[in-house]
C-alpha positions in Angstrom: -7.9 -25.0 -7.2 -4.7 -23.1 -6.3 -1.5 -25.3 -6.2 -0.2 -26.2 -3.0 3.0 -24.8 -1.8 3.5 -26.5 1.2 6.4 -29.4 0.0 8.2 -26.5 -1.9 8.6 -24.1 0.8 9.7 -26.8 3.1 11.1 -29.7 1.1 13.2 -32.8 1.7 14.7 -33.5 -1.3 15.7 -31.2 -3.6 16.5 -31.9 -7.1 18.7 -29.0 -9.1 19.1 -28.9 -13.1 21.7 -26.9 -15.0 25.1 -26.3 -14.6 26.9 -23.1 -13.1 23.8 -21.4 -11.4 22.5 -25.1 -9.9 26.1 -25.1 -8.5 25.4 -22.1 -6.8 22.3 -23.6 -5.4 24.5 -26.6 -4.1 27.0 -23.9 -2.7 24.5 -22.3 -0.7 22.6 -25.6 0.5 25.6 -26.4 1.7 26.6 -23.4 3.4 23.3 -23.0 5.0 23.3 -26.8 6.9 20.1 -28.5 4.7 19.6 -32.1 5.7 17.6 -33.2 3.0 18.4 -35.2 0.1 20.2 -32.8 -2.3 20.3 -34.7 -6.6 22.0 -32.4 -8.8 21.1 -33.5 -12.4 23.5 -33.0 -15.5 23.9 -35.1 -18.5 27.7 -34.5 -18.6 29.2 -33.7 -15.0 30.6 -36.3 -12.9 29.8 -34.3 -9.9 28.6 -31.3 -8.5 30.6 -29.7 -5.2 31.1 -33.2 -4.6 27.4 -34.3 -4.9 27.5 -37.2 -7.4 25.5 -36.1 -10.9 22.4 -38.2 -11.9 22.2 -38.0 -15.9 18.8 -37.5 -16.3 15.4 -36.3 -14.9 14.3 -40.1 -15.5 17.1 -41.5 -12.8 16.1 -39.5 -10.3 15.7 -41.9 -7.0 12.7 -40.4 -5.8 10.4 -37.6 -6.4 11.5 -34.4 -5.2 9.8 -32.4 -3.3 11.7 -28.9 -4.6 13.5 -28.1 -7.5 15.6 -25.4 -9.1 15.8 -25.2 -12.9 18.5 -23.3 -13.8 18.5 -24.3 -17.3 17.5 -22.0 -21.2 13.8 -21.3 -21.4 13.1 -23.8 -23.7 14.7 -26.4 -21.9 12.9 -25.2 -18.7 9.6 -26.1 -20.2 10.4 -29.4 -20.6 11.7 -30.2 -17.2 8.8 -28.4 -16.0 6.4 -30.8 -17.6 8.6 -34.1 -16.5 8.8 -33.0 -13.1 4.5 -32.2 -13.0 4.0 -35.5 -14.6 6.2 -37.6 -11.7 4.0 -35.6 -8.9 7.2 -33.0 -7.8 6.4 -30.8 -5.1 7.5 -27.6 -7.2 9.9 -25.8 -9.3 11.2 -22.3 -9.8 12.1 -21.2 -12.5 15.4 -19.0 -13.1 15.2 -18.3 -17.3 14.9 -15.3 -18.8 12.9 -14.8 -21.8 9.6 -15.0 -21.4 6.8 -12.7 -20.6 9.0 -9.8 -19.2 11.1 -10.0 -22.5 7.8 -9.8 -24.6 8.8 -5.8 -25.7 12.7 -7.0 -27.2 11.9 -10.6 -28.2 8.8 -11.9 -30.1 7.5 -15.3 -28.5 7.9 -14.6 -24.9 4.1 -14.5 -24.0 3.9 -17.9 -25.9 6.5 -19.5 -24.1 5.3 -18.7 -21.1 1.6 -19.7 -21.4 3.3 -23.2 -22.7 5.1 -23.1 -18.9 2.0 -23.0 -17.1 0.2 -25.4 -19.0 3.4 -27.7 -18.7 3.3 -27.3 -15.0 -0.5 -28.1 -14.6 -1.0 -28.5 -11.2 2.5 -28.4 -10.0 2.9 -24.8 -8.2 6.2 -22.6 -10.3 7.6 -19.7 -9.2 9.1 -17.9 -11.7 10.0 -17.2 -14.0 12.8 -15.5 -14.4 13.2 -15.8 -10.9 16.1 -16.7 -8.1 13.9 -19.1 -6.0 13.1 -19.0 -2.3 15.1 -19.3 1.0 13.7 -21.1 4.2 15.4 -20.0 6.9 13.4 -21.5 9.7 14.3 -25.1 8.2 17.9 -24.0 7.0 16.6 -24.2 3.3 17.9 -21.8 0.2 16.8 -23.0 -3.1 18.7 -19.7 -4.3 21.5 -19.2 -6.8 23.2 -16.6 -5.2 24.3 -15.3 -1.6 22.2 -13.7 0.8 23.3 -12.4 4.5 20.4 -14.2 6.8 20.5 -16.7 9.6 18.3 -19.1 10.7 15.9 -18.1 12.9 13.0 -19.9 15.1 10.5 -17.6 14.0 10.7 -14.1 11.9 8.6 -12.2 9.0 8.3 -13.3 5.7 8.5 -11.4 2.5 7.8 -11.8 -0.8 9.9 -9.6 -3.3 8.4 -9.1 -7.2 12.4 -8.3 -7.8 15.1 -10.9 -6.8 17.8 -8.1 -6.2 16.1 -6.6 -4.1 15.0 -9.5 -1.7 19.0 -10.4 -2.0 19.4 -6.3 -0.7 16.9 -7.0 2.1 18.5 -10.6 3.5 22.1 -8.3 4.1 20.3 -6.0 6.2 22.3 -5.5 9.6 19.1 -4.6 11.6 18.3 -7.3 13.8 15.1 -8.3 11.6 14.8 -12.1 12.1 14.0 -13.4 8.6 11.5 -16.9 8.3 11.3 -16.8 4.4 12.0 -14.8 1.5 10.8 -15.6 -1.7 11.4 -13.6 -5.2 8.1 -13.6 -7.2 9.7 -13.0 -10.6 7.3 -13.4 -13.4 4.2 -14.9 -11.2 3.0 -16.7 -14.4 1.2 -19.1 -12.3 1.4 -18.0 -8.6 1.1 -14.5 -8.1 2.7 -12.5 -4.6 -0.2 -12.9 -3.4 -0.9 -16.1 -3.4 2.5 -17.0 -2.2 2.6 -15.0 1.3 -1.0 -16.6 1.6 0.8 -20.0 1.9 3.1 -17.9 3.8 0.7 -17.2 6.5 0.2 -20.8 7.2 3.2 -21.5 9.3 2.7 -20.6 12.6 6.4 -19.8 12.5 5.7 -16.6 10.8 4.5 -13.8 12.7 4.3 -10.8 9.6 4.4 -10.5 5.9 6.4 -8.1 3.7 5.2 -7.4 0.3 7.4 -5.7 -2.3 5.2 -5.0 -5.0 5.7 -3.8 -8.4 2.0 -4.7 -9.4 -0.7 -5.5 -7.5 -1.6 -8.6 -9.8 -5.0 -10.7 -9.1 -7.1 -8.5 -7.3 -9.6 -10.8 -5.7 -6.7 -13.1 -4.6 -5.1 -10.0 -2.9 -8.3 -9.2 -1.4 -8.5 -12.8 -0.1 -5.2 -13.0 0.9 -5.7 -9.8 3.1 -8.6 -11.3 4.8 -6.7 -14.7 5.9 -4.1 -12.4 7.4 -6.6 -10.2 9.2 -8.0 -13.6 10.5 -4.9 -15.2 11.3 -4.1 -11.9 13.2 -0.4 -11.2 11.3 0.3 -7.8 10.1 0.9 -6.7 6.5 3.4 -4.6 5.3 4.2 -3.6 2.1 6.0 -1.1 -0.2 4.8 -0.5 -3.6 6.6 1.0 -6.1 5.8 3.4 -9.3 4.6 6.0 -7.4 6.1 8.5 -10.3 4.1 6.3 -12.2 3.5 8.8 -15.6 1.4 6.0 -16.9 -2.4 7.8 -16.6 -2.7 10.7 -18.5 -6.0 13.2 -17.7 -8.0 13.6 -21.2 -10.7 14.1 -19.9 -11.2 15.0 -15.9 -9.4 17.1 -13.6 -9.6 13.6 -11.0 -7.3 11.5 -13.5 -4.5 14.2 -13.1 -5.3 14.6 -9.5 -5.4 10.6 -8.7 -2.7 8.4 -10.4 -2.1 5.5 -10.2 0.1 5.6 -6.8 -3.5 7.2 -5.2 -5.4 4.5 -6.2 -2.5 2.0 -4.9 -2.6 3.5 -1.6 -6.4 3.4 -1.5 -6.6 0.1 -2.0 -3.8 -1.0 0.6 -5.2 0.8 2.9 -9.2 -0.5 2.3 -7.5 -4.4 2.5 -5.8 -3.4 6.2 -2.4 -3.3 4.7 0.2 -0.9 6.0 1.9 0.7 3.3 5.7 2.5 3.6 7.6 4.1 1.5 11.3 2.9 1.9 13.3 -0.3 2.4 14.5 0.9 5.7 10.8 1.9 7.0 9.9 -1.2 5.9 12.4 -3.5 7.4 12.3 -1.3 10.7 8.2 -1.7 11.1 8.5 -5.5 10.4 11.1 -5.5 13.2 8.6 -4.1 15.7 5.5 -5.7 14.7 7.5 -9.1 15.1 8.3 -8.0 18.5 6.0 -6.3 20.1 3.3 -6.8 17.3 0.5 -3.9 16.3 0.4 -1.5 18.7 -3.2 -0.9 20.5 -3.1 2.8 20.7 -1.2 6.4 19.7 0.0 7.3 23.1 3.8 7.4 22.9 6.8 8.3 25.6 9.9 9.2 24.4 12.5 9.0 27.3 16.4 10.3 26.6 19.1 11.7 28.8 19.9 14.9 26.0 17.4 17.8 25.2 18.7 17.9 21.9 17.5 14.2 21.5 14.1 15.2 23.0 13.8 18.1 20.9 14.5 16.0 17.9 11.9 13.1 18.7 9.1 15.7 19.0 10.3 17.7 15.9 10.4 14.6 13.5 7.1 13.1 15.0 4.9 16.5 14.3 2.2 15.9 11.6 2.7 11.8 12.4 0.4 9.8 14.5 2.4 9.5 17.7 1.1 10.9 20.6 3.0 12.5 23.4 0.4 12.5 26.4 1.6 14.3 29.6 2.4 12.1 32.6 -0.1 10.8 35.0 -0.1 13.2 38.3 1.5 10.3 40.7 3.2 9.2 37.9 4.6 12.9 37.5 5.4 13.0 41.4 7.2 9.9 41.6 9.6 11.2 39.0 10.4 14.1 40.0 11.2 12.8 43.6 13.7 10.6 41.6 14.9 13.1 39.2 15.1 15.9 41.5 14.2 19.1 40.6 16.7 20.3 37.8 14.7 18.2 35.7 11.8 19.1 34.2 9.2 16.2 33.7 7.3 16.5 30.4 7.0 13.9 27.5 9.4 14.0 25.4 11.2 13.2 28.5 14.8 14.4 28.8 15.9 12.8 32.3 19.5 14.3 32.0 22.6 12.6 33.0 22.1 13.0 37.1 21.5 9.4 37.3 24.1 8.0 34.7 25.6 5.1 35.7 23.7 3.9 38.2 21.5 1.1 37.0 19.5 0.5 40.0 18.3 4.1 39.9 18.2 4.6 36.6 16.2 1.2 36.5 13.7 2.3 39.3 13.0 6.2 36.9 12.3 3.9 33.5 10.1 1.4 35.5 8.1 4.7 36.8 8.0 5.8 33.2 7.0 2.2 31.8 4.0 2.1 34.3 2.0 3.9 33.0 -0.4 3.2 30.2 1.3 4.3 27.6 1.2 2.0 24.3 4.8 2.1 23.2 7.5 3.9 25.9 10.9 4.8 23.4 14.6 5.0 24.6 16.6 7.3 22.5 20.4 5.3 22.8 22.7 5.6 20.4 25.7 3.2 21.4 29.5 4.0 20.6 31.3 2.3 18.2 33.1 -1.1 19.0 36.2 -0.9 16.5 36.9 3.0 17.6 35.8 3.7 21.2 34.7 1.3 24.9 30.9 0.8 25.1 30.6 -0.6 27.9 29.9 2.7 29.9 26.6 2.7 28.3 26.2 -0.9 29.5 24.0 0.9 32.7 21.2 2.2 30.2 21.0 -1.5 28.6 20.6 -3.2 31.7 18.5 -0.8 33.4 16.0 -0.9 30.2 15.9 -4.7 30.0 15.6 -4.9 34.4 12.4 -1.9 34.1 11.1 -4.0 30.9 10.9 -7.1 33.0 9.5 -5.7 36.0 6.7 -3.9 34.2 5.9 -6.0 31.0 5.1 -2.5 29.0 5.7 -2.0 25.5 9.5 -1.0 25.0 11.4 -0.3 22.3 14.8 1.4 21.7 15.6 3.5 19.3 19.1 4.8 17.4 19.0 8.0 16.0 21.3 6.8 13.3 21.2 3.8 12.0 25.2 2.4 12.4 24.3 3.3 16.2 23.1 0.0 17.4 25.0 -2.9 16.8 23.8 -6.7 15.5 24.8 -8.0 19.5 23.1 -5.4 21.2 20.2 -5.6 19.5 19.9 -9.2 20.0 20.4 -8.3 23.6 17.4 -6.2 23.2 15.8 -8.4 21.3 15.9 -11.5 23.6 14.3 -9.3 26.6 11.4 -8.6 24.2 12.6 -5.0 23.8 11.9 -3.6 20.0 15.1 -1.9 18.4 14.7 0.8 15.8 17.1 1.7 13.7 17.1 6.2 12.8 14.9 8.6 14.2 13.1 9.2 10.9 12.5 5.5 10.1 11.9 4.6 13.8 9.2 7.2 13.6 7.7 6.1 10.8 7.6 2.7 11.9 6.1 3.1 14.9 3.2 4.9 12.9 3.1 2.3 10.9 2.6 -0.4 13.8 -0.3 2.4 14.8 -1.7 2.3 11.9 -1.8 -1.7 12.0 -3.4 -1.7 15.3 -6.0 0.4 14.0 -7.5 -1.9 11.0 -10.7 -3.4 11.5 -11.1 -7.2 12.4 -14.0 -7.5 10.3 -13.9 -8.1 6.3 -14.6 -5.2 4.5 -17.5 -5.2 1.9 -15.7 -7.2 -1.5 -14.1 -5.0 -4.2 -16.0 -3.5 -6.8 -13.5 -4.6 -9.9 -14.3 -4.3 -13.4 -12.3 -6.1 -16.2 -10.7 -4.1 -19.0 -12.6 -2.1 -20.8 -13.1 -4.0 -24.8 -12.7 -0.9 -26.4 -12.2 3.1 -26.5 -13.6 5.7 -24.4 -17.1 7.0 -25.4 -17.5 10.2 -23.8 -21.1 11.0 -22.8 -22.2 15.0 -23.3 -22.9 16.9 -20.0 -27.1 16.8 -20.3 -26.4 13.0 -20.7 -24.0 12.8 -18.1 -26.5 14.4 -15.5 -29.2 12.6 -16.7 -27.9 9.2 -15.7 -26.8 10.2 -12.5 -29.9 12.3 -11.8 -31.7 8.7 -12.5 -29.7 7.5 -9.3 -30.5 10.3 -7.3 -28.0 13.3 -7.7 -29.7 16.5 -8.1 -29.2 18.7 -11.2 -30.4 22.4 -11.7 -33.3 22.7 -13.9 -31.8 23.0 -17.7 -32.3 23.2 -21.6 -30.6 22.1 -24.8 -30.2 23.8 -28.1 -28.0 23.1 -30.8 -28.2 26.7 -32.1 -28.5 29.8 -30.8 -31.9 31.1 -32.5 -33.0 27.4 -31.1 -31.3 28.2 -27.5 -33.4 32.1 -27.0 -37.0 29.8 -27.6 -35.8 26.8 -25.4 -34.6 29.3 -22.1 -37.8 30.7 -22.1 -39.1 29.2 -19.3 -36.3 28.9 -17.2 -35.7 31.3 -14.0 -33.3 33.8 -14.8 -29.9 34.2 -13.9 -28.9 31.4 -16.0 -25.4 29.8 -16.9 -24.5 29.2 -20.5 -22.3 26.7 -21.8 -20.9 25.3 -24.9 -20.8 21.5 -25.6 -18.8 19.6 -26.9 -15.4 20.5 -25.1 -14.7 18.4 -22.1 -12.7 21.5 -20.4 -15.3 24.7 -21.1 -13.9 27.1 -18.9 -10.8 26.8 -20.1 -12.2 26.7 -23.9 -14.3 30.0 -23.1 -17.3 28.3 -23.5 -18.9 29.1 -19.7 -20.8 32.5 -19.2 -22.3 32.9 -15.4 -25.0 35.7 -14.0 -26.7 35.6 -17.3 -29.8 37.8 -16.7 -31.5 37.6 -19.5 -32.7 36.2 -23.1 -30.2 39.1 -25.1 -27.6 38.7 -22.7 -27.8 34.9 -23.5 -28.3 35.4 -27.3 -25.1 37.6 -27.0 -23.0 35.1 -25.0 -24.2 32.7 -27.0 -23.0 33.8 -30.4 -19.1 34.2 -29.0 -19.3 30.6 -28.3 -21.2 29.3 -31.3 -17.6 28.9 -33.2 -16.3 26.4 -30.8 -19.1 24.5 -29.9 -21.2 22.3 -30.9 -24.2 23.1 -29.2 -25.4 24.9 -25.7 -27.0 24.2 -22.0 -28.3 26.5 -20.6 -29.3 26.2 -16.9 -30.8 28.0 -13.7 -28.1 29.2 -11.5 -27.4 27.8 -8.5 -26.8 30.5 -5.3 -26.2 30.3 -1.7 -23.6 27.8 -2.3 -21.4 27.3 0.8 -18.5 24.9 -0.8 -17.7 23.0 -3.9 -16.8 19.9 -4.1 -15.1 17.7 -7.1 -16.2 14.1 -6.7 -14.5 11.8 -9.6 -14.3 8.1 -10.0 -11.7 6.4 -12.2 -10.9 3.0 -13.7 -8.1 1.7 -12.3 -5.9 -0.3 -14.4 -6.4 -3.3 -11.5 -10.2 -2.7 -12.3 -11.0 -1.3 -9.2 -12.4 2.1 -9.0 -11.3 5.1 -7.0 -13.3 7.8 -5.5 -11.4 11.2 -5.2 -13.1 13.7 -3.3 -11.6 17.3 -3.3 -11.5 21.1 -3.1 -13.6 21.8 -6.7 -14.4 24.5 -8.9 -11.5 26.9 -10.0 -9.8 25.5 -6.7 -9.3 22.0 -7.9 -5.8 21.9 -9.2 -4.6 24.7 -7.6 -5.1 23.3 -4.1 -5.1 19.8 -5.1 -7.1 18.9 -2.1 -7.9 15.6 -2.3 -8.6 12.4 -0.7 -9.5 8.9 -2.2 -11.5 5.8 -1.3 -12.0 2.3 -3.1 -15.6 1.2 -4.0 -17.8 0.6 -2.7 -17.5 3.2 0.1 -20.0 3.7 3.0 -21.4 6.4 4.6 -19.1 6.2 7.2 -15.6 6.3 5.1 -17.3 9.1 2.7 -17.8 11.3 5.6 -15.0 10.6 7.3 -12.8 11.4 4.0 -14.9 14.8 3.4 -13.4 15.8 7.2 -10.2 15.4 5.7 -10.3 17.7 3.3 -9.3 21.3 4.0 -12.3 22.5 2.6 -13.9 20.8 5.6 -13.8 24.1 7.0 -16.0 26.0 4.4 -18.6 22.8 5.0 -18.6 23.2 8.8 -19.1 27.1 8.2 -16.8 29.5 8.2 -16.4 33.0 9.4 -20.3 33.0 11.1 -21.4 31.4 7.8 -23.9 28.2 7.7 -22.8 25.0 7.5 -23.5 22.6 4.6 -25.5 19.9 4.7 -23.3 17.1 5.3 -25.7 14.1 4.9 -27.1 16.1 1.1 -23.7 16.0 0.5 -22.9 12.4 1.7 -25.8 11.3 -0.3 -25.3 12.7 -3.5 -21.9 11.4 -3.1 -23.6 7.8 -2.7 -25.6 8.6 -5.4 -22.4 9.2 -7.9 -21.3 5.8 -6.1 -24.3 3.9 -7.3 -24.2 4.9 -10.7 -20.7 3.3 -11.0 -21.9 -0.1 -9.2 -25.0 -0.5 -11.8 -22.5 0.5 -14.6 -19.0 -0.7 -13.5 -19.1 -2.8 -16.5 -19.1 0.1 -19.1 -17.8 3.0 -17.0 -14.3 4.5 -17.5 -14.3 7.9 -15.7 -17.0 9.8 -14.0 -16.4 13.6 -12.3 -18.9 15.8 -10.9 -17.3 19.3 -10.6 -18.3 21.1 -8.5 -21.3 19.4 -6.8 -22.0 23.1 -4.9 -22.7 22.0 -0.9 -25.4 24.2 0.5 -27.8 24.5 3.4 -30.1 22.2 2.6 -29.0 20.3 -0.3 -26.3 19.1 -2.9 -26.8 20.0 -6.2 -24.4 18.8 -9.5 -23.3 21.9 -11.5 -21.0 20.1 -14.4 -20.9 16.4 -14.7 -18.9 14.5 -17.4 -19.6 10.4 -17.8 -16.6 8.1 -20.0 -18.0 4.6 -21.1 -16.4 2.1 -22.8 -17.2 2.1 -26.4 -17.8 -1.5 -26.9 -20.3 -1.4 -24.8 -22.4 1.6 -25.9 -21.6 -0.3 -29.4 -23.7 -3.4 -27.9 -26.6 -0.8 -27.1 -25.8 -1.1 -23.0 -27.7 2.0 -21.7 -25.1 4.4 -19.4 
């Protein structure tokens, strides 16, 4: 049973131990107006910031609710266990020391598995962790300053490093805040778990997630479906994309698909929106708090400068925002009010002719916001206060709050640079139910992003297929093998022979169809070890191929060739070090790394995602036909790609790494040239067939 969070993330009483950083605690507490009972405890102070000192966890005058142990690591499991056995709310935990320490000092991992067993069924964040802030309730169990305000209702995140949530709370961006809490070590309660408490107050319209590991899997996966239910938006960045951590030794898909590919694959399978800055992500939270996921791509960017238009369409090409044209009356109506110096096209630039005069410029935006577009943009960059007069500007403002109000459309405004829009105008904005974004590029992005969260399914997806580690090392199964277990689940395989010599190899190819291909086992990379000979024609050809190899290998297959291949196609599935497994599809063959052109899924995959990711692919073109050539057969190639899939399912278990490359695409079939199969070696140990 997962602890309950609810009396720590909106306590009454709070009860602080240690000395300097608990004062901190007080200081901010203070500062932020909390009207609960505050009982700093400390065996030798008379007071804290004038808050009279109890002397010990035993004359506390009531059970709190929240707590904040700012006290050595040792110490803190002691408290911890005092405070679980009175029936406290919850704790976090600020020490250092323990599990993230493990690498410099021996006994960290212990000390921490004694903190969670201490806390039973008392929910800890921590530790080595700053704590929470509550701004909704005017609550900050936090040691430090921050730069938020209280709010009636805002996005919550959840930060796996404390200086970096502190970074977030100074933004200057408008974003009202609900909660912030710092993860730290997540030795009982991972981020996950902790925005799914999040999601229920109905206070909180979004959750933020940034993520240095991905943690419990299946609690990730269940905290994604209470957000899709609960219909709040998920954002999240996750770091450690340079990640150099997976190394290939043994397919061309490890190399292609780290673990920042996998990470992706599997936000995007759970219906979370990932980004790849602070700024992104603090600008899409913004507009998903306002005007919440957005239903559809069609986009109007309205500015009074060319250069501004220009700009909007240049930074949005390759994105998901699209600039439909204007309806036909909608087109007329503009142009009676533009007049005819302006041309009327989306981007709009509706030049300066109307300037100043709000009721005109009011009546031109309410034409533009009738129309069914599903987000309409104002470019406005305001001047600076301290240096120059805004208040010329104060026409645009008004005009796009009075054309918002009339028309109830999806508005937003956005500042091609950041320092462009100030805290009070945005709040302005904000009020009228008018998104503000903050830079072109982010506010791009952003609005993709809120796109991209209008397009995730309402339904569950099908649960993870997750694995746990694998017990031991990597047994890597020979190419026949390899093809033999996946030709068990369907995948086709040219007809073929094994020798372990060559006198052995000229009697076994006998009854094979010539032209053959040779190749020498027991090399994972043959063609780059010489050990692949193609168009063989026949049996001296073979014996002559064969004895240049027989130095390096260990034995030979020999199989029929395939022809009238149209496309080929690298499929690969790796372990990920979550346990889930990734399915890379790409450009194969010789073209595999050089036009690493890929795509990747999470298993299990339907028929559906597969052949939607194959469309992706640039190779897509080759497997439609190309140049008056035939077309592939995209369900043979859908289906061998299921049957690749099924393996893993039966065998997720054992399995490591799995590559098929190239699976040649033709007319009427699919058909697996090289395959290569990694199992865990405890396993094949245990006598578990692959």
């Amino acid at each position: 049973m997962k602890p309950d969070l609810s009396r720590l993330l909106r306590p009454r009483s709070i009860a602080l131990f240690g000395g300097g950083w608990a004062a901190n605690v007080v200081a901010q507490l203070q500062k932020s107006g909390f009207d609960g009972d505050i009982w700093p405890v400390h065996p030798k102070r008379a007071d804290i910031l004038g808050l009279p000192c109890i002397a010990s966890i035993d004359d506390l005058p009531g059970v709190p609710d929240a707590s904040f142990i700012g006290v050595n690591r040792d110490a803190t499991i002691a408290v911890v266990e005092k405070l679980s056995a009175m029936g406290a709310g919850g704790a976090t935990c600020f020490a250092s020391g323990f599990l993230e320490s493990e690498s410099e000092t021996a006994g960290g991992a212990d000390l921490q598995a004694r903190l969670v067993r201490a806390a039973g069924g008392m929910p800890i964040l921590g530790p080595n962790c700053y704590g929470l802030i509550n701004y909704l309730d005017n609550m900050t169990l936090w040691p430090d300053q921050h730069g938020g305000l209280p709010v009636d209702s805002g996005v919550a995140i959840v930060a796996q490093s404390s200086n970096i949530a502190i970074n977030m709370t100074m933004q200057a961006r408008g974003l009202p805040i609900a909660y912030v809490v710092a993860a730290g070590n997540q030795a009982q309660i991972g981020a996950s778990g902790i925005a799914s408490a999040l999601l229920d107050d109905d206070r909180v319209s979004a959750i933020g997630l940034y993520l240095e590991g991905f943690g419990d899997i299946r609690e990730l996966e269940t905290f994604a479906a209470r957000a899709r239910a609960k219909n709040k938006p998920v954002v999240a960045i996750k770091i450690g994309r340079s990640d150099k951590a997976r190394v290939a030794t043994m397919t061309h898909t490890a190399s292609l698909a780290g673990s920042a590919a996998a990470g992706s694959a599997l936000l995007k399978r759970l219906g979370i929106i990932e980004v790849d800055s602070i700024a992104v992500f603090l600008e899409t939270l913004k507009l998903l708090h306002t005007l919440g996921p957005l239903p559809g791509a069609a986009v109007c960017s309205v500015s009074c400068s060319g250069g501004e238009a220009s700009l909007m369409a240049d930074l949005s090409h390759g994105s998901s925002l699209e600039f439909v044209e204007f309806a036909p009356v909608q087109r007329a109506a503009l142009k009676t009010e533009l007049g005819p110096l302006v041309s009327i096209a989306n981007p709009l630039d509706y030049h300066t002719f109307i300037w100043g005069d709000t009721p005109h410029m009011t009546r031109v935006f309410s034409t533009v916001m009738a129309e069914t577009f599903d987000l309409t943009v104002f470019i406005l960059d305001l001047p600076r206060a301290d240096r120059c007069d805004p208040s010329g500007y104060h026409c645009a403002v008004d005009a796009i709050i009075a054309a918002k109000a009339r028309t109830s459309a999806r508005v937003a405004v956005l500042a091609s640079l950041p320092e462009n829009m100030s805290e009070a105008f945005t709040r302005q904005f904000m009020n009228a139910g008018v998104a503000v974004l903050q830079g072109m590029s982010e506010g791009i992005a952003a609005i993709g992003a809120a796109i991209s969260a209008g397009q995730t399914p309402a339904h569950d997806p099908e649960a993870l297929l997750v694995a746990g580690d694998p017990a031991g090392t990597a047994t890597l199964l020979s190419e026949a093998a390899s093809k033999r277990a996946l030709s068990a689940f369907g995948l086709r395989t040219p007809r073929a022979v094994s020798a372990q010599t060559v006198d052995a190899l000229a009697e076994a190819a006998a009854d094979l169809s010539f032209p053959v291909a040779l190749k020498g086992t027991g090399v994972a990379h043959k063609s780059e070890a010489g050990l692949v000979a193609l168009d063989i024609s026949g049996v001296p050809a073979l014996v002559h191929a064969a004895r240049r190899m027989e130095t390096v290998a260990t034995g030979f297959l020999v199989e029929e060739m395939v022809v009238g291949g149209l496309a080929e196609v690298l499929v690969g599935l790796t372990r990920d070090p979550t346990g889930t497994f990734l399915l890379t599809l790409g450009a194969g063959g010789v073209l595999t790394e050089l036009l690493a052109d890929t795509t990747c899924l999470v298993l299990p995959a339907s028929r559906t995602e597969i052949e939607t990711a194959l469309k992706r692919l640039r190779i897509n073109r080759l497997l439609d036909g190309y140049r008056g050539k035939p077309a592939a057969d995209p369900n043979a190639l859908v289906d061998a790609v299921l049957a690749i899939c099924h393996y893993a399912a039966a065998h997720c278990d054992q399995l490591i790494e799995l590559e098929v490359n190239p699976l040649i695409a033709r007319v009427g079939d699919a058909i697996a040239v090289d395959a290569l199969i990694s199992l865990d070696d405890a396993c094949m140990k245990k006598g578990i067939s692959p």
